[in-house]
C-alpha positions as CSV (number, residue, x, y, z in Angstrom):
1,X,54.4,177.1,86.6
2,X,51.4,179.5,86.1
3,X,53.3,181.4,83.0
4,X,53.5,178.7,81.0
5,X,49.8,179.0,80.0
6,X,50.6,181.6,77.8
7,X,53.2,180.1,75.5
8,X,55.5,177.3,75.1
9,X,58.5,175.9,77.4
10,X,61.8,175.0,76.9
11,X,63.5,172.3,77.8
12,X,67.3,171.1,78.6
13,X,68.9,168.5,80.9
14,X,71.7,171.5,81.2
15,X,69.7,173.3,82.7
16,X,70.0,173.3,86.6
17,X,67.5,176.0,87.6
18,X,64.0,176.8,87.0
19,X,62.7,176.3,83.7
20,X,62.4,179.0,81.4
21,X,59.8,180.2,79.5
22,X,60.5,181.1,76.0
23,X,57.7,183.5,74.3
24,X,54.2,182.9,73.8
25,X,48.4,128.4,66.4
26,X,47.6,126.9,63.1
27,X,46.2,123.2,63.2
28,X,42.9,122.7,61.2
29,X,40.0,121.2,61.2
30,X,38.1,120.7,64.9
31,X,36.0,123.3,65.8
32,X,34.2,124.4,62.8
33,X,33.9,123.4,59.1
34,X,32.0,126.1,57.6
35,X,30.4,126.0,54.3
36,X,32.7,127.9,51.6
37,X,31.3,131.8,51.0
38,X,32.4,133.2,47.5
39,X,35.5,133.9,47.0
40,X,37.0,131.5,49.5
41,X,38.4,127.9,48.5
42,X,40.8,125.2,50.0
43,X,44.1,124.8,48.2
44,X,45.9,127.4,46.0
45,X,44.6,130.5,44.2
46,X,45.8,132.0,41.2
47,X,46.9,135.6,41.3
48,X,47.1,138.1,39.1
49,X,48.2,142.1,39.2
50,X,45.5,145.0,38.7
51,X,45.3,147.1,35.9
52,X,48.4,149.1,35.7
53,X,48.7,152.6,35.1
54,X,52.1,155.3,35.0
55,X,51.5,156.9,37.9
56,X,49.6,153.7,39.8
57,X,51.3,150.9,40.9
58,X,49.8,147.7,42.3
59,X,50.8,145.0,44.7
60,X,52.5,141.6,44.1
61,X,51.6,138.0,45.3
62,X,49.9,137.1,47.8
63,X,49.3,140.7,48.4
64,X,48.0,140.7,44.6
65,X,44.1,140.9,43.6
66,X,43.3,136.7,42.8
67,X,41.0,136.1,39.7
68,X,37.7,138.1,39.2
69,X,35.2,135.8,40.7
70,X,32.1,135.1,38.9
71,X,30.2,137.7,39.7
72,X,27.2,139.4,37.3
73,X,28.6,142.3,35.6
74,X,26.0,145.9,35.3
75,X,23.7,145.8,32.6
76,X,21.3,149.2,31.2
77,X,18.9,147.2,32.8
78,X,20.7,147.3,36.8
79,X,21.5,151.0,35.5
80,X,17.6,152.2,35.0
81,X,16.6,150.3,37.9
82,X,19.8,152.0,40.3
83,X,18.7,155.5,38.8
84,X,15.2,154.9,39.3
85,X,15.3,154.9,43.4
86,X,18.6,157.7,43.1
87,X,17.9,160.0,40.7
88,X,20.8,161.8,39.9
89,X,23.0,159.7,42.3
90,X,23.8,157.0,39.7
91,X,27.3,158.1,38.5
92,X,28.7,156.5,35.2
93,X,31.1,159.5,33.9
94,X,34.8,157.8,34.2
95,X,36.6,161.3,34.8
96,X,33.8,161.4,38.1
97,X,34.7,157.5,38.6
98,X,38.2,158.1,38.5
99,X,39.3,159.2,42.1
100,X,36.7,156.4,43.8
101,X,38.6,153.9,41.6
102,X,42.0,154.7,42.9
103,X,43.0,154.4,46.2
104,X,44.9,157.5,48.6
105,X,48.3,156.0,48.0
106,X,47.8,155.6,44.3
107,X,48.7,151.8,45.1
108,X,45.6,150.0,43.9
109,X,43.6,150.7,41.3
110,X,40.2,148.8,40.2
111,X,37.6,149.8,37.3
112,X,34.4,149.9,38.3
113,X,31.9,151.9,36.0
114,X,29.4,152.7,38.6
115,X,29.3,155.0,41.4
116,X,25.9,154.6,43.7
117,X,25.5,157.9,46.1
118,X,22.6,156.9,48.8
119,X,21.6,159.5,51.5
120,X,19.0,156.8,53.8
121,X,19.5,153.2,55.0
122,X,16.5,152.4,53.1
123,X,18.3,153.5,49.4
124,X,21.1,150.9,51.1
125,X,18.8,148.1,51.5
126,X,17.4,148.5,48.2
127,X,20.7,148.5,46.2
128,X,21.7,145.7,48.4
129,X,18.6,143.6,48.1
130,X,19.0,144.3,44.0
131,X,22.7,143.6,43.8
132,X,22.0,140.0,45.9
133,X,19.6,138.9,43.7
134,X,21.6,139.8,40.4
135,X,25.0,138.5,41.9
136,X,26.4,142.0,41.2
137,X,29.4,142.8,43.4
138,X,29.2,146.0,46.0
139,X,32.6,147.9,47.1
140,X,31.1,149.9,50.1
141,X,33.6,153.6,50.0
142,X,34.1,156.1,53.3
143,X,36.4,158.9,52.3
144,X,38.9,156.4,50.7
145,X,41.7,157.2,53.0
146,X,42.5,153.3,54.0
147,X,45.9,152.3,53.4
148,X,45.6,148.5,52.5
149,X,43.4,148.8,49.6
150,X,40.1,147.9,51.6
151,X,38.5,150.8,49.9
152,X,38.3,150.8,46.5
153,X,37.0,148.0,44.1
154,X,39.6,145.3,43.0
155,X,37.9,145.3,39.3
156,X,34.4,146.2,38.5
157,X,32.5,146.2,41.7
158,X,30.1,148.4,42.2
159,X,30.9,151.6,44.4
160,X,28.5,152.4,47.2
161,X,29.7,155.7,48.6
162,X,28.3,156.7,51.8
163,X,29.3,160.4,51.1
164,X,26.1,161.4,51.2
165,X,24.9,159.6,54.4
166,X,26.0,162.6,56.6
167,X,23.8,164.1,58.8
168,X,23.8,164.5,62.6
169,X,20.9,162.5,64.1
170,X,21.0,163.2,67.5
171,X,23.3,164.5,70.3
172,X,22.7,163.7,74.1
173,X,24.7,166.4,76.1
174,X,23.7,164.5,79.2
175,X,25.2,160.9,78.4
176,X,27.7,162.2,75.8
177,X,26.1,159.6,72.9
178,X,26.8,161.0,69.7
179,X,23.9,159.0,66.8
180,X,24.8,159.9,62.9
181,X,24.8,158.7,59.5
182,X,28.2,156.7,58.6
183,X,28.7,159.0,56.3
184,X,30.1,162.1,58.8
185,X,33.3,163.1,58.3
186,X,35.4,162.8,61.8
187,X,36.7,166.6,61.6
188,X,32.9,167.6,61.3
189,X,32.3,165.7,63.8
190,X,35.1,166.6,65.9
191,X,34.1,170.6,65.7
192,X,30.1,170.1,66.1
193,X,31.1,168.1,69.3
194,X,33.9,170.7,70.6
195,X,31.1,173.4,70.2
196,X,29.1,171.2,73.0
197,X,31.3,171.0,75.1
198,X,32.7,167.6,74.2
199,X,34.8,165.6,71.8
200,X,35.4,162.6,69.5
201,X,37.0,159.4,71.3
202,X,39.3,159.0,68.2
203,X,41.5,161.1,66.5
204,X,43.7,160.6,63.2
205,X,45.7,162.4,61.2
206,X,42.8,161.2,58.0
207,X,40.2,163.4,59.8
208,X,39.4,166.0,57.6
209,X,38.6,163.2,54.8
210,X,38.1,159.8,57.0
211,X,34.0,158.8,57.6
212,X,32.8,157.7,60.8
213,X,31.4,154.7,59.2
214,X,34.5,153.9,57.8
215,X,36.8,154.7,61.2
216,X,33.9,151.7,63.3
217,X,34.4,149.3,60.1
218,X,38.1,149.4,59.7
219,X,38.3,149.8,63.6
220,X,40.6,152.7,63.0
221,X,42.9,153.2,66.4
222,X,44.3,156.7,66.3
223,X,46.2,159.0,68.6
224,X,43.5,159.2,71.3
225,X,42.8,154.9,71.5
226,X,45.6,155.2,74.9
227,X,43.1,157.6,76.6
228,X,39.3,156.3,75.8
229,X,40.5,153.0,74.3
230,X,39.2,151.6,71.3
231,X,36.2,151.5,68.9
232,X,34.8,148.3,70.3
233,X,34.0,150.1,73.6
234,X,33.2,153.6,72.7
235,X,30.8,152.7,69.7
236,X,27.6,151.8,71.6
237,X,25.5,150.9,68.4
238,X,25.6,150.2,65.1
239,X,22.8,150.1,62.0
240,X,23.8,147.9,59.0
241,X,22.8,146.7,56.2
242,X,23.2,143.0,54.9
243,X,23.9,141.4,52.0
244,X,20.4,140.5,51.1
245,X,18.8,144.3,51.8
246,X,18.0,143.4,55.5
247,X,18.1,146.1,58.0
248,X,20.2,145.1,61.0
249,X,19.2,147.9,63.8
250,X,22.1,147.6,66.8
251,X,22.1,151.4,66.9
252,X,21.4,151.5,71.2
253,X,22.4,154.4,72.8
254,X,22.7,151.7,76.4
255,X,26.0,151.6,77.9
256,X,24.9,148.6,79.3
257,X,22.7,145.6,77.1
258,X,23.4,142.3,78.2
259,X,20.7,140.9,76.6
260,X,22.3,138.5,73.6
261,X,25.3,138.9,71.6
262,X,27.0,141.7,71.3
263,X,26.2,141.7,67.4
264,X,27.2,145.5,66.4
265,X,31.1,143.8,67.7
266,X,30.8,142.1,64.3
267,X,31.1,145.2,62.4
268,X,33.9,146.7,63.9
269,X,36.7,146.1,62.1
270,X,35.0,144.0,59.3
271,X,36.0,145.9,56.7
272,X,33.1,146.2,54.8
273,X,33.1,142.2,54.2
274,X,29.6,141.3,56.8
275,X,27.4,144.3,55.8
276,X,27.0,148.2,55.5
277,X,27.4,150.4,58.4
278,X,24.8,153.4,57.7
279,X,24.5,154.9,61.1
280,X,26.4,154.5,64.4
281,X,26.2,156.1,67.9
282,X,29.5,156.9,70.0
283,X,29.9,157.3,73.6
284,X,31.7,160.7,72.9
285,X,34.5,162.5,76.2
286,X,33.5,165.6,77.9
287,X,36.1,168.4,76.0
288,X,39.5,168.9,79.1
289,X,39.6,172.4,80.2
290,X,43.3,171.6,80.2
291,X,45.3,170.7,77.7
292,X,49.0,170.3,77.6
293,X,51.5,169.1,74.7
294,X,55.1,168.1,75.0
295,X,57.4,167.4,72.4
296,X,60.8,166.1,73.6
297,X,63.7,164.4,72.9
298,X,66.0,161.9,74.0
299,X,69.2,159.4,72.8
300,X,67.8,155.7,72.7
301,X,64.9,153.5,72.5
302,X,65.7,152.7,76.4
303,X,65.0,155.8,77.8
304,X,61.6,156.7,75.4
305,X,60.8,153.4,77.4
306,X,61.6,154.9,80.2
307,X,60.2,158.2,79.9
308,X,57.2,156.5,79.4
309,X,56.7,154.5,82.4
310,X,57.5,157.7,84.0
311,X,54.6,159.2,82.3
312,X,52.4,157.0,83.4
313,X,53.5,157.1,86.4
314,X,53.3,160.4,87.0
315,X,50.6,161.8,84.6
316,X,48.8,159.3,85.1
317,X,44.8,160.2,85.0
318,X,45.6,163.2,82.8
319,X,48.1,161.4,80.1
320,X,46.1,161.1,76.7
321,X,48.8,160.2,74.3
322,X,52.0,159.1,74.2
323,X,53.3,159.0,70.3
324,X,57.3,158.8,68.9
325,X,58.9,159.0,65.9
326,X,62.6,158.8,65.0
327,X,65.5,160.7,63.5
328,X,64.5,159.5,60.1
329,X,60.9,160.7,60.2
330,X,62.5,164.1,61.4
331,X,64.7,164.5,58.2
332,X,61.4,163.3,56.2
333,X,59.4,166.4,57.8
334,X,62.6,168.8,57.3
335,X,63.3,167.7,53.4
336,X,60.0,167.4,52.1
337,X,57.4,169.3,53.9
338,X,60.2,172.2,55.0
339,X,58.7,171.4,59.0
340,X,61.7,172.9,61.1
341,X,62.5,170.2,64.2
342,X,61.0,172.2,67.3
343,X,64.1,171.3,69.7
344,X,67.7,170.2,68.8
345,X,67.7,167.2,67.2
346,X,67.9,163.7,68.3
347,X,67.8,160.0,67.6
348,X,64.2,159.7,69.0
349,X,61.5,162.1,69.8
350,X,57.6,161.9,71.6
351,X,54.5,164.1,71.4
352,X,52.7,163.4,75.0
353,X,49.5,165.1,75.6
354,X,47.8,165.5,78.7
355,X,44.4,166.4,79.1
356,X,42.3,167.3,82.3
357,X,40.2,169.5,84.2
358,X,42.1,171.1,86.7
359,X,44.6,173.5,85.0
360,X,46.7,174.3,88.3
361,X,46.5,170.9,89.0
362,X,47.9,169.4,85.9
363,X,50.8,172.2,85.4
364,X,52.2,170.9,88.7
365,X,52.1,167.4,87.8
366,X,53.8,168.3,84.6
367,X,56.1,170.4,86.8
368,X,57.1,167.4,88.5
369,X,57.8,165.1,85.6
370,X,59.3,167.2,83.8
371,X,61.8,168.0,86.6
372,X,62.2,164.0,87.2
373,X,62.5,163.4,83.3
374,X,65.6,166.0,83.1
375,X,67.4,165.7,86.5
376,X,67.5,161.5,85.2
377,X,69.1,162.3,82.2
378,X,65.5,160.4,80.3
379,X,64.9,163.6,78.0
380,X,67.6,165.3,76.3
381,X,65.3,168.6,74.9
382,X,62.3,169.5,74.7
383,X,59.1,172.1,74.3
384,X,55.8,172.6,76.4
385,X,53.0,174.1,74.7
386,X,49.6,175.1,75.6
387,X,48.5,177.5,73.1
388,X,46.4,175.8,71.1
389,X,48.3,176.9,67.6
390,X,51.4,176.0,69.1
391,X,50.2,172.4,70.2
392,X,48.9,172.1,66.9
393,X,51.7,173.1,65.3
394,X,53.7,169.9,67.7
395,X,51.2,168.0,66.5
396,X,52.0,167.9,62.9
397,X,55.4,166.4,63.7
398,X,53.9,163.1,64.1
399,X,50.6,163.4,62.5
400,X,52.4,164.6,58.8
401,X,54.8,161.8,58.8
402,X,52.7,159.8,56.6
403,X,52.3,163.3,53.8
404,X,56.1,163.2,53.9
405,X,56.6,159.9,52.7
406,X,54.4,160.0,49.8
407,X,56.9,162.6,48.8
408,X,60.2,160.0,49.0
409,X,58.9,157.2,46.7
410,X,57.3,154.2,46.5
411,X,55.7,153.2,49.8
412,X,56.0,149.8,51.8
413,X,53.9,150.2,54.9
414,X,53.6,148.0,57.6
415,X,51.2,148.6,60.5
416,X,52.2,145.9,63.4
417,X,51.0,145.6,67.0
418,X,53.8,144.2,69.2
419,X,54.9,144.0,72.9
420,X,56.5,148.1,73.8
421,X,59.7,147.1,75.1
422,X,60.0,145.2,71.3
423,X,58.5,147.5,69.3
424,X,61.7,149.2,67.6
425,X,63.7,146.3,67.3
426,X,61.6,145.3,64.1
427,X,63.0,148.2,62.8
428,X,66.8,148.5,63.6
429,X,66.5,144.7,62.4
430,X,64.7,145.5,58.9
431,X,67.5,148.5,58.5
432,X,70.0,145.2,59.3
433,X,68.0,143.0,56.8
434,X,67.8,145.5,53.9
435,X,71.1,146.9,54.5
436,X,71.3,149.2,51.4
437,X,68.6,147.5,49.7
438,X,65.9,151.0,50.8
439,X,66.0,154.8,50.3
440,X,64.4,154.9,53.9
441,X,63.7,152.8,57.0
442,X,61.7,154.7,59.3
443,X,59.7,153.8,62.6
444,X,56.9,155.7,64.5
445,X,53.6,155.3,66.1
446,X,51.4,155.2,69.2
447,X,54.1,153.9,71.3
448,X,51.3,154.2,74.4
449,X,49.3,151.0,72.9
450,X,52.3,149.4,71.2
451,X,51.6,149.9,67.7
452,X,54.6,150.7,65.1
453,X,54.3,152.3,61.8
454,X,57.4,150.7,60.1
455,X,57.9,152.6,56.2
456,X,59.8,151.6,54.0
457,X,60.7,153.2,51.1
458,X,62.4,152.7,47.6
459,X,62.7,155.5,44.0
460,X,60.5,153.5,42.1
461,X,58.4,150.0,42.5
462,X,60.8,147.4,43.2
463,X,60.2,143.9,43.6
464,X,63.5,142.8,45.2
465,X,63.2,144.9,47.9
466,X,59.1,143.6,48.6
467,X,60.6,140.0,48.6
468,X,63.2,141.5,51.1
469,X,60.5,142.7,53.1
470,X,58.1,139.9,52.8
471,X,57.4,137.5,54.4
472,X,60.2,138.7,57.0
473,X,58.4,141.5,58.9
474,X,55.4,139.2,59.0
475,X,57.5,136.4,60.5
476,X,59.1,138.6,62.5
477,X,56.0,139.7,64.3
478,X,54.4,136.8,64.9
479,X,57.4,135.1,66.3
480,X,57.0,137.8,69.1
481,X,53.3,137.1,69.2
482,X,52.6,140.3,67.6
483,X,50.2,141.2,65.2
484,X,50.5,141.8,61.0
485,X,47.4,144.8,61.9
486,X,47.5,146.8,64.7
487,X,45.0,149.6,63.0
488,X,44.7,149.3,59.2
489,X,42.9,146.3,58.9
490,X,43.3,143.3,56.1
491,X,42.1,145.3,53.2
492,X,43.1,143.8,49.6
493,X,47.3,143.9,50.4
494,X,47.6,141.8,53.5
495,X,44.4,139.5,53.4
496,X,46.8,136.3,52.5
497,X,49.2,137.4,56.1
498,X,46.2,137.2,58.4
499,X,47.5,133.2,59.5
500,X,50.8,135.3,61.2
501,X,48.0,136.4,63.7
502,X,45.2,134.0,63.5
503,X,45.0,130.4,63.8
504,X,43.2,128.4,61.0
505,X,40.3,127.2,63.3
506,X,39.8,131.4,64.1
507,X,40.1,132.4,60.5
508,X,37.2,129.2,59.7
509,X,34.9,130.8,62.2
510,X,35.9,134.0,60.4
511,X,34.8,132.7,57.1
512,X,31.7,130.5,58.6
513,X,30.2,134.2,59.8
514,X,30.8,135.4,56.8
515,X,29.0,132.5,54.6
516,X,26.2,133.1,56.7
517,X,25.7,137.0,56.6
518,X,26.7,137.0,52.5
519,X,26.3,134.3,51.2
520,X,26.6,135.0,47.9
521,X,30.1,136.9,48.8
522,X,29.3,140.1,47.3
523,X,29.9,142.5,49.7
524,X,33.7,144.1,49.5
525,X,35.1,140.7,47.7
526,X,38.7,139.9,48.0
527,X,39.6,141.6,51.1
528,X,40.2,140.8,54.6
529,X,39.7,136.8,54.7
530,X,42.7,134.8,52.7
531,X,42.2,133.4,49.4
532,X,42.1,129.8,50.6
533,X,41.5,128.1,54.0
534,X,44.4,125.9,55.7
């Protein structure tokens, strides 16, 4: 196996010899009855859709924005005081507005008049100690890449950008613990790191726009999350900002505190909704001196299962990722973005990375599985690379899946968490459901930590099909104990499904935390927690 480190392998169960190288619950009431933050009633909301445009289309009910909330809207008088501590950072110009208003699918759209651009936690505090006392409404904005309208205002909130927040505080090559502002872009990140000799725990296909601050509040998953697990164990500390203007410093470097609640865990995955994430340390990986990617193919759902047990059985240490995609993904890559399938085609492919330290050592391993793989009939094609351009180029199979189906009409994305040996079945069911009701039904996603991307899509907006849809794929999920949001979060479009995966008693404890941190409800309004308690 020692060629193979200059190119990429083939692969074929026909073959018999050596390989070849080829070139280079829901009861209420109980446990806690919290006092009601803004924006959160008992009984039934009214809805309403957002502001429509040609080209941006919104959401329907329950997904839909409810009605404004009685918030204070911006004066000259907020606007001289918000120029006053960020001079030249108080944006009012619509055309500059326009792409913070709308969100990367071009599915929601809100109409705030007010961009704020801080570069220091203490700017933060004082716009958020202002904006409390005036009642004005604060939509807190990473690089606007979310995909469930968490990150852009549902009317005229204001927009706290944390663009500016990103510089690198501190690097410590001994421990690995990365400290910046939340406003880093993960690429950057990703290259200052690989430069030291190390790398980001998360990886997504968003990373040349996504913020770090925005990744730890949406606790974004990613193709790395089977490897170094998830943001609630490699963030060590967090510094936020509360609704009032209080500074909340959880920004440890420790790998070990056990001294009190684990408050920076609150800010994971909020969504913006507790406070504002300004700076965060990572526990960050040591960069592998080995790195392998495979991209192969096989006939049914069965044996991707078991190809993947085999993986981890015989990878093991070294496996870092274990994606898949289907047939229908692969004629989205071929028709719209012209990406030519890397090995004959099939009903269901995987990307599987390994990464470790020992180059001789992991070749062999790989050696053996893929040898075990073929001569069992699990893996019908494939290709090996470990080039870095070729890899890359493997790569962009699964991570440009999500490009190509902006490019086949409107979008219906669900992101669901379920048990693996389940996981496609939502989707040869939905195809069932629909019959010819969609343009496309397509499934892929991190098959390694049971998380399915199910897209759906159809020419134009069509409310017929979204009925089709909904509430089935919710109710199919959580009859198999799944959840509606593996990755994405809540955002503004699924906020109303979160009792498919929560019980009322969690969501009250949910809503009591968040009474108590914002009172006054200001901070990302209408997202994440439902309309109304149960």
């Amino acid at each position: 196996m020692a060629g193979i480190l200059q190119g990429s392998l083939r692969l074929r169960t026909a073959l018999k010899g050596p390989l070849t190288i080829l070139g280079s619950s829901s009861a209420s009431g109980g446990l806690l009855q919290p006092p009601q933050p803004a924006g959160l009633r008992h009984g039934t909301a009214r809805t309403r859709t957002l502001h429509d445009r040609d080209d941006v289309s919104n959401t329907t009910s329950p997904g839909a924005s409810p009605e404004r909330l009685p918030f204070s809207k911006v004066t000259p008088e907020d606007l001289d005081f918000f120029r006053r501590i960020l001079p030249g950072r108080t944006i009012t110009d619509p055309d500059l507005l326009e792409s913070c208003n709308v969100d990367w699918l071009k599915s929601v759209r809100g109409s705030s008049e007010v961009l704020l651009r801080p570069q220091t936690t203490q700017e933060v505090s004082q716009i958020l100690s202002y904006c409390n006392s005036r009642n004005l409404a604060v939509n807190t904005q990473g690089g606007n890449t979310g995909l469930v309208g968490g990150s852009v205002p549902v009317y005229d909130e204001i927009i706290l950008s944390t663009a500016l927040m990103n510089k690198i505080l501190n690097f410590d090559s001994v421990s690995g613990v990365l400290t910046c502002q939340a406003g880093c872009v993960l690429e950057h990140l990703s290259v200052y790191l690989e430069q030291r000799d190390h790398i980001m725990p998360l990886d997504l296909g968003a990373k040349g726009s996504c913020h770090i601050g925005g990744n730890v509040a949406t606790n974004a998953g990613g193709l790395r999350l089977l490897r170094y697990g998830s943001l609630h164990g490699t963030v060590l500390g967090v510094e936020a900002v509360l609704a009032d203007g209080q500074v909340l410093d959880c920004l440890s470097t420790l790998r070990k505190d056990n001294t009190g609640y684990d408050l920076k865990q609150l800010f994971i995955g909020s969504e913006g909704t507790l406070g504002v994430i300004t700076a965060v340390s990572v526990l960050c990986p040591r960069k592998s001196k080995s790195v392998h990617v495979m991209f192969l193919g096989c006939e049914t759902f069965a044996q991707l299962l078991k190809t993947f047990q085999l993986c981890r059985g015989m990878l093991g240490e070294i496996l870092s990722a274990f994606e898949f995609l289907d047939s229908e993904c692969m004629r989205l890559l071929n028709t719209h973005l012209k990406l030519d399938n890397p090995i004959s085609d099939c009903p269901f492919y995987m990307v599987i990375e390994t990464s470790g330290s020992d180059p001789r050592h992991d070749e062999e391993k790989l050696h053996n599985f893929l040898e075990e793989a073929m001569t069992s009939a699990l893996v019908s094609d494939g290709t090996l690379a470990t080039e870095e351009s070729k890899a890359k180029a493997l790569w962009s199979m699964r991570e440009r899946v999500t490009e190509a189906l902006t490019h086949d009409g409107f979008n219906y994305k669900y992101d669901v968490s379920l048990p693996v040996e389940t996981i496609y079945q939502l989707v040869t069911d939905m195809r069932a459901h629909l019959g010819g009701q969609a343009k496309s039904v397509v499934g892929y996603g991190h098959l390694g930590d049971g998380n399915l991307h199910l897209n759906i899509t159809s020419p134009t907006k069509d409310a017929k099909l979204l009925a089709a849809i909904e509430p089935f794929v919710y109710e199919w999920t959580s009859a198999r104990r799944g959840s509606v949001s593996a990755e994405h979060g809540l955002g503004l479009k699924k906020r109303n499904y979160i009792y498919y995966s929560k019980s009322s008693r969690a969501v009250a404890v949910m809503a009591g935390v968040k009474a108590m941190l914002d009172p006054r409800g200001i901070l990302n309004p209408y997202k994440t927690l439902p309309d109304r308690l149960l």
